[in-house]
DOMISE-104337 format. One record per residue (C-alpha): chain; x, y, z. Coordinates in steps of 0.001 Angstrom, whole numbers, m for minus. Layout:
N
+---+---------+---------+---------+
: c :      px :      py :      pz :
+---+---------+---------+---------+
: A :       X :       Y :       Z :
...
+---+---------+---------+---------+
***
This chain:
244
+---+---------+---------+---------+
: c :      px :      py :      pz :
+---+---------+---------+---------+
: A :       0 :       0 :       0 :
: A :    2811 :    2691 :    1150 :
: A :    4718 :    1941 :   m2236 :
: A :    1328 :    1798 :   m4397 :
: A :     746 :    5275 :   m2841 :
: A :    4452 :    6980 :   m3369 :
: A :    4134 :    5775 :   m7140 :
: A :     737 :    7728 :   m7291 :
: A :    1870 :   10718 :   m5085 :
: A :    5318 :   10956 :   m7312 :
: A :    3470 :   11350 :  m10458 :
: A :    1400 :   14064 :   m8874 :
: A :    4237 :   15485 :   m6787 :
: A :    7511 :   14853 :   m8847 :
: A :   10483 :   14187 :   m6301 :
: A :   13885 :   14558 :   m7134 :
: A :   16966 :   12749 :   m5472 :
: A :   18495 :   14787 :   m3040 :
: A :   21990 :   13709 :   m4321 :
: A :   21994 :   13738 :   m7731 :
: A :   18744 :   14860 :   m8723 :
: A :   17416 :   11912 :  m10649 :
: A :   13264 :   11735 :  m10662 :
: A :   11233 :   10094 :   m8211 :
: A :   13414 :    9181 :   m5567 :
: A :   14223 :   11303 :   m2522 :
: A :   17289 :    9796 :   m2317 :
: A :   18366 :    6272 :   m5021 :
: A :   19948 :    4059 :   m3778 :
: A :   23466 :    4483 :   m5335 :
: A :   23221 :    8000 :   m3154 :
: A :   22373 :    6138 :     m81 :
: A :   25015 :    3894 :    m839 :
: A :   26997 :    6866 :   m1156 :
: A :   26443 :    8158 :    2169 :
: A :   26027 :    5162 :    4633 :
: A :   26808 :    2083 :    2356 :
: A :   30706 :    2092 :    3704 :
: A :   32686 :    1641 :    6891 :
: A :   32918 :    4424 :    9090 :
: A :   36563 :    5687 :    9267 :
: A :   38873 :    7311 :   11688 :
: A :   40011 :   10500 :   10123 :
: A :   41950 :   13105 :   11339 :
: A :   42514 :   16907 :    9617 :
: A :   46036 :   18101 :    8713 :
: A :   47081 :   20267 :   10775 :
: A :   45421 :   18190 :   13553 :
: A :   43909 :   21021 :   16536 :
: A :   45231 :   20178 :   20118 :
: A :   42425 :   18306 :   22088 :
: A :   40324 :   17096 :   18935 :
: A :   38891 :   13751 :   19954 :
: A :   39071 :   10989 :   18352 :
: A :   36386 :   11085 :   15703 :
: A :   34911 :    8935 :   12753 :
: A :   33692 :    9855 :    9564 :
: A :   30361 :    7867 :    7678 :
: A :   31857 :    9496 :    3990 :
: A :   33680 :   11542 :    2464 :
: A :   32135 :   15488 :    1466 :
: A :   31724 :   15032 :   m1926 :
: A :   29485 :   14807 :   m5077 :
: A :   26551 :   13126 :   m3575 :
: A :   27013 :   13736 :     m42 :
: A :   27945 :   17189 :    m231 :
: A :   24351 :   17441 :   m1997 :
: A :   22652 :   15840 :     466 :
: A :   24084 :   17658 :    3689 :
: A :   23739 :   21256 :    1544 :
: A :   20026 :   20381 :     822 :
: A :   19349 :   19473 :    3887 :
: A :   21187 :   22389 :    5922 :
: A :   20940 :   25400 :    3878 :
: A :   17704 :   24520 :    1737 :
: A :   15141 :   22297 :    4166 :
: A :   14839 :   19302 :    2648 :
: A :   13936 :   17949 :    5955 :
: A :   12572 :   14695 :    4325 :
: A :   17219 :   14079 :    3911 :
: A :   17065 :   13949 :    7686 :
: A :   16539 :    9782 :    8304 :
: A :   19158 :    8915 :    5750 :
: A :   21326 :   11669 :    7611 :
: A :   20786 :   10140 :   10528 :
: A :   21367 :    6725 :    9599 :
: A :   25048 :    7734 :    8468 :
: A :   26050 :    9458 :   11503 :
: A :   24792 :    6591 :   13471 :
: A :   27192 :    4151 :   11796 :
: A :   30140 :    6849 :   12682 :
: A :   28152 :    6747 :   16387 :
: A :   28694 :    2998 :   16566 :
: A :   32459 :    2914 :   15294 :
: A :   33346 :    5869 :   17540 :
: A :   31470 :    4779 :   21169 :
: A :   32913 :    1551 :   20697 :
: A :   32718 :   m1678 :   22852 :
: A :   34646 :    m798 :   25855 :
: A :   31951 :   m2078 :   28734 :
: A :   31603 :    1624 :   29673 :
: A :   27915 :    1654 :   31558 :
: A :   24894 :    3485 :   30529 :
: A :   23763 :    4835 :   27047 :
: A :   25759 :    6675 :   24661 :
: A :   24884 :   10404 :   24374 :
: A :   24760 :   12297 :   21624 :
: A :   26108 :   15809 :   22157 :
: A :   25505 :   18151 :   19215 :
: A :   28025 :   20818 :   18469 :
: A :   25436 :   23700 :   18200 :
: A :   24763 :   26232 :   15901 :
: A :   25157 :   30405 :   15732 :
: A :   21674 :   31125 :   17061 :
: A :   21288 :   33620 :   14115 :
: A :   21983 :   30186 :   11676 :
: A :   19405 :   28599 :   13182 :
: A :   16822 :   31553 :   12924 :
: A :   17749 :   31832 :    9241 :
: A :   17487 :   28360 :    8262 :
: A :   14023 :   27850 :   10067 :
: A :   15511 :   25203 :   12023 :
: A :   18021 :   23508 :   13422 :
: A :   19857 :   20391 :   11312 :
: A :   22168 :   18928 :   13394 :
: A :   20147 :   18254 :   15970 :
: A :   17542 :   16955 :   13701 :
: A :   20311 :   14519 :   12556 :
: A :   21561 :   13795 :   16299 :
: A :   17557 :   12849 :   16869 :
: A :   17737 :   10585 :   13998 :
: A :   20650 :    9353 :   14703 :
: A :   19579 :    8048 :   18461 :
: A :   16530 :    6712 :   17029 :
: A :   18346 :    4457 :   14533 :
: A :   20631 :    3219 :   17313 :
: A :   17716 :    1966 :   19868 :
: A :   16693 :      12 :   17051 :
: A :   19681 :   m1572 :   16339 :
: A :   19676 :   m2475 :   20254 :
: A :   21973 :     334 :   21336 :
: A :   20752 :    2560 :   24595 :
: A :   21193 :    5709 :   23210 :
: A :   19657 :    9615 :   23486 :
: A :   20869 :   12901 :   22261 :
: A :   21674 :   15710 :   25353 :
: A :   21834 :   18998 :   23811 :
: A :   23805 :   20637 :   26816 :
: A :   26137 :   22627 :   24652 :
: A :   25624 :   26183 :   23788 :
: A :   27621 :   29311 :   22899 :
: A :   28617 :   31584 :   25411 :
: A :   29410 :   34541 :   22756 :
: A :   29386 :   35433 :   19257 :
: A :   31458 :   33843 :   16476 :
: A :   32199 :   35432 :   13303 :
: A :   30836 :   33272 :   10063 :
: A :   33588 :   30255 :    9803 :
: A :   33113 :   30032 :    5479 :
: A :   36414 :   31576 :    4392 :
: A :   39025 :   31191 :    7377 :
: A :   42006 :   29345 :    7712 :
: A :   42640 :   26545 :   10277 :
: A :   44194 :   28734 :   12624 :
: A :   41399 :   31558 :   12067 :
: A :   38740 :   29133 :   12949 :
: A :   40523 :   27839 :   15956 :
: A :   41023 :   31286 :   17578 :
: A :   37940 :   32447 :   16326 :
: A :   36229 :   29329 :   18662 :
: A :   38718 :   29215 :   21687 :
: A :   36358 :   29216 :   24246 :
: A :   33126 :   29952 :   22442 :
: A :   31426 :   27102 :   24047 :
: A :   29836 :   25904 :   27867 :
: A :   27639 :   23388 :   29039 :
: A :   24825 :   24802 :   30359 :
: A :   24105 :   24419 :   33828 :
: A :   23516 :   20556 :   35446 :
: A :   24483 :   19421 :   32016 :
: A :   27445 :   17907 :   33842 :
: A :   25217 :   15671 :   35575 :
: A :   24016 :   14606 :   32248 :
: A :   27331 :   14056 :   30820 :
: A :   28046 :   11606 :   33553 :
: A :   25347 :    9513 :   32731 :
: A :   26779 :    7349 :   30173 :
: A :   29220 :    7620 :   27153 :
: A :   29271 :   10619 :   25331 :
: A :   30039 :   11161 :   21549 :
: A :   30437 :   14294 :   20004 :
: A :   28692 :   14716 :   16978 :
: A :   28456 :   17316 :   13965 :
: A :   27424 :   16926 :   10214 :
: A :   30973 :   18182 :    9430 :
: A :   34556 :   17872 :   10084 :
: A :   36845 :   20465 :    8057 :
: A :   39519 :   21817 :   10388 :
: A :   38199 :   19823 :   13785 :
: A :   38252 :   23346 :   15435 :
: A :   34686 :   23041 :   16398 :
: A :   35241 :   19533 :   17583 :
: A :   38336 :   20418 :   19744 :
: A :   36129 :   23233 :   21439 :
: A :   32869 :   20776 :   22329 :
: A :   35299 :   18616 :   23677 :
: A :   37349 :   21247 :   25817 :
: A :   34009 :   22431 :   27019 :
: A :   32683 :   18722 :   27943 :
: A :   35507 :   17965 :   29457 :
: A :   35808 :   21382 :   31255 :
: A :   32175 :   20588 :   32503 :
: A :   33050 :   17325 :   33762 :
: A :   35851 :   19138 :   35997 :
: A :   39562 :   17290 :   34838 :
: A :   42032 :   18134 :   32708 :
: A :   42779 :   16763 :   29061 :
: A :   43153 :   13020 :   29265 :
: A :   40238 :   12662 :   32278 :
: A :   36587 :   14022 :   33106 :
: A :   34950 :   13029 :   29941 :
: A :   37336 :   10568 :   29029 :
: A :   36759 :    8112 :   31425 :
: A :   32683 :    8367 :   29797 :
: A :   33734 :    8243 :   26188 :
: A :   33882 :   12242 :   26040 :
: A :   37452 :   11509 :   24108 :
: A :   35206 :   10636 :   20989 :
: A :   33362 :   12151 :   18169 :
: A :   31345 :   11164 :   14877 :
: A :   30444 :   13217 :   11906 :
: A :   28613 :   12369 :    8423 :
: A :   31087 :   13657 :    6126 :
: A :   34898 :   14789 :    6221 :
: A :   36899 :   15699 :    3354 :
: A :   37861 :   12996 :     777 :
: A :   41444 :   13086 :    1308 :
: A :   40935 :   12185 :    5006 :
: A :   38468 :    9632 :    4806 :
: A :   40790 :    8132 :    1816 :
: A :   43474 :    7737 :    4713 :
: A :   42116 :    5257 :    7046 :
: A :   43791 :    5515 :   10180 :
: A :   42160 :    2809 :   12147 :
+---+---------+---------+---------+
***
């Protein structure tokens, strides 16, 4: 019945991949394949920011992927978000690990510029964290997204600085909001974002978790799985390189 009625509603309501555009299909399958079909990878930017965590990538930003994040992000195409989530659930998995930590993994978004958000009409990474969580409980996996970062003052626009730019223009941008330690503490936390380019954002969420969870580089969040991160995409030279 659902696929008798998305035949009917397609030829009424022409939909167009999200990746590379081809008719009736929100997203084919050789996009999907594209964007969760692989391994996730351990990647790592060069030059490498002091305190990034250890993070996984579901694909590399490119061609289709790059399509599918932009539509999603910049241009609504809110119906992207379950495939989204589905990749950065695999990177999730490979990241948290098996390492008999207790409790559920926790899915802390790196958050957007308020203003982003307000001009976008909503807010995609934590639409992707949401989907993300929900794929994981039903593979089995305890898991739930705490959204207990925010920024404690205003960043210039990122598009167009260098590594170092973006690194000072972050140094301590971020805080978890009050009793969000408590939260952290629960179970394992992974870092997530839609994007890794220079890992400056990363290495900030993860200064700020693990200046929440009151010890220095190398404990706090650590010991919870705070050391780790996961993104969709990264760019294709670093997901080429696997470092696992």
């Amino acid at each position: 019945m659902r696929g008798w009625w998305r035949e009917i509603s397609g030829l009424v309501l022409p939909v167009f991949c999200g990746g590379c555009g081809r008719p009736r299909a929100e997203l084919c399958e050789d996009c999907r394949a594209d964007l969760y079909g692989g391994v996730p990878r351990r990647v790592r930017p060069v030059p490498e920011p002091a305190g990034l965590p250890v993070v996984y990538a579901a694909a590399a930003y490119a061609n289709a992927v790059r399509a599918v994040l932009l539509a999603h992000k910049e241009r609504g195409a809110l119906g992207l978000t379950g495939a989204l989530g589905k990749a950065l659930a695999g990177a999730v998995r490979a990241a948290a690990g098996h390492r008999g930590a207790a409790g559920p993994v926790l899915l802390v978004p790196v958050p957007s510029a308020r203003r982003a958000v307000a001009a976008r009409g909503h807010d995609p990474m934590r639409r992707m964290a949401l989907a993300a969580a929900g794929e994981l409980r039903r593979g089995g996996v305890a898991a739930r997204v705490v959204p207990v970062l925010r920024q404690r003052r205003a960043v210039v626009d990122q598009v167009g600085l260098g590594a170092r730019q973006r690194q000072e223009n972050l140094a301590g941008a971020l805080e978890v909001v009050a009793g969000g330690e408590r939260l952290l503490a629960a179970g394992r936390v992974v870092l997530v974002d839609d994007l890794l380019t220079t890992g400056a954002s990363l290495a900030e969420a993860a200064r700020a978790t693990g200046a929440a969870m009151g010890g220095a580089r190398g404990r706090g969040t650590a010991s919870h799985g705070g050391g780790r991160a996961a993104v969709v995409a990264v760019s294709p030279s670093a997901f080429e390189i696997n470092r696992n």
